[in-house]
matplotlib code that plots the C-alpha trace (Angstrom):
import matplotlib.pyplot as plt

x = [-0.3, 0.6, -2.4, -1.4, -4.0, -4.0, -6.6, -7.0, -9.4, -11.0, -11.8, -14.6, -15.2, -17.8, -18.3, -21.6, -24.0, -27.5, -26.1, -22.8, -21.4, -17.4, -15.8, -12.3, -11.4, -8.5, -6.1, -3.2, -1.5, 0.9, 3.8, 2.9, 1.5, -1.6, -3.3, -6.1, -9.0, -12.2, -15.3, -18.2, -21.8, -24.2, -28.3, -30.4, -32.5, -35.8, -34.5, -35.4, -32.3, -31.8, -27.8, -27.5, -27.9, -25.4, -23.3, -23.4, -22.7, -19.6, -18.9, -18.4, -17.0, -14.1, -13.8, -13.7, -10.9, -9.1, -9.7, -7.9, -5.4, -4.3, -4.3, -2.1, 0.3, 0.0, 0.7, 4.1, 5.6, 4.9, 7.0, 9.6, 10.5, 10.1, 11.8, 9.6, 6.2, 3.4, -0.2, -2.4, -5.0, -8.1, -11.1]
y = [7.3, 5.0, 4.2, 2.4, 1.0, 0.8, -0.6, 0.2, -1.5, -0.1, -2.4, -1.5, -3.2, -2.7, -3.0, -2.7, -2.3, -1.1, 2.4, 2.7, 2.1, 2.0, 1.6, 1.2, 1.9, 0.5, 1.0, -0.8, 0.9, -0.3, 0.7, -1.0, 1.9, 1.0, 4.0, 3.5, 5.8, 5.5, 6.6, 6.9, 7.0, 6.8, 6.5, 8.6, 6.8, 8.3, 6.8, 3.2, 0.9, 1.3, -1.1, 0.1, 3.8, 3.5, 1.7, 4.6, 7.4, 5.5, 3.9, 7.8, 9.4, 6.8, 7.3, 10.8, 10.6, 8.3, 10.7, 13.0, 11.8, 10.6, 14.3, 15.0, 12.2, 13.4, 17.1, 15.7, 13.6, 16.3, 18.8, 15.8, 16.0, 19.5, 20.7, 23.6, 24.3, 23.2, 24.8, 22.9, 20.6, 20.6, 18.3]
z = [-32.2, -29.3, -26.9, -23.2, -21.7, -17.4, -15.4, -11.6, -9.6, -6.5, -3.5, -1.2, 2.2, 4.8, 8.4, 9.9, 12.6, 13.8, 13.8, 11.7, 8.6, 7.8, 4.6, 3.5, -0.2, -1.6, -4.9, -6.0, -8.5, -11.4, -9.6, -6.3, -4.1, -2.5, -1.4, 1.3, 2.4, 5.2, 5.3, 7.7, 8.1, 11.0, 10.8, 12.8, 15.6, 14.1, 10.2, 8.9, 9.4, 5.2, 5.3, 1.6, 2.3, 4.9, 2.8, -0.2, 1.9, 3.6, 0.5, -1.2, 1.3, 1.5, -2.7, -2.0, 0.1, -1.7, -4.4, -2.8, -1.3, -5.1, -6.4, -3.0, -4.1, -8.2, -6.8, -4.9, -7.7, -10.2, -8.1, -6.7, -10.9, -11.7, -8.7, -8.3, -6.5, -8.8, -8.7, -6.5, -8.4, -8.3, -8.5]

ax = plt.figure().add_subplot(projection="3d")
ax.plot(x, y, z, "-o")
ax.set_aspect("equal")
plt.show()
């Protein structure tokens, strides 16, 4: 039994301010695709200015995404080989 192993590292950068939170995710892959995703979060007037918070939800909605758009790209290379319509993955 042969076992490969890959690594993938994840990048997460922030942007911030009183208000907003934005995050970009970013994944290089072995074969040189980098797939990037954003995410955004904004604090209530009335909520306590909490920079980590922000930075969580931002921070997971730009993973979801990229999340996402890696099943899209999985879901078109599986059909660019098989030639044929592949049933849609799921999370």
């Amino acid at each position: 039994m042969m076992h490969t192993t890959v690594g993938w590292h994840v990048e997460l950068e922030f942007q911030e301010d009183d208000q907003h939170t934005r995050a970009v995710a970013l994944v290089r892959l072995p074969d040189g695709t980098e797939v990037r995703a954003h995410g955004h979060a904004s604090r209530h007037r009335v909520d306590a200015n909490q920079p980590r918070v922000g930075e969580e939800i931002a921070g997971a909605r730009a993973l979801n995404e990229l999340a996402m758009q890696l099943l899209t790209k999985a879901h078109v290379e599986i059909d660019a080989e098989s030639g044929r319509t592949s049933h849609p993955i799921n999370v």
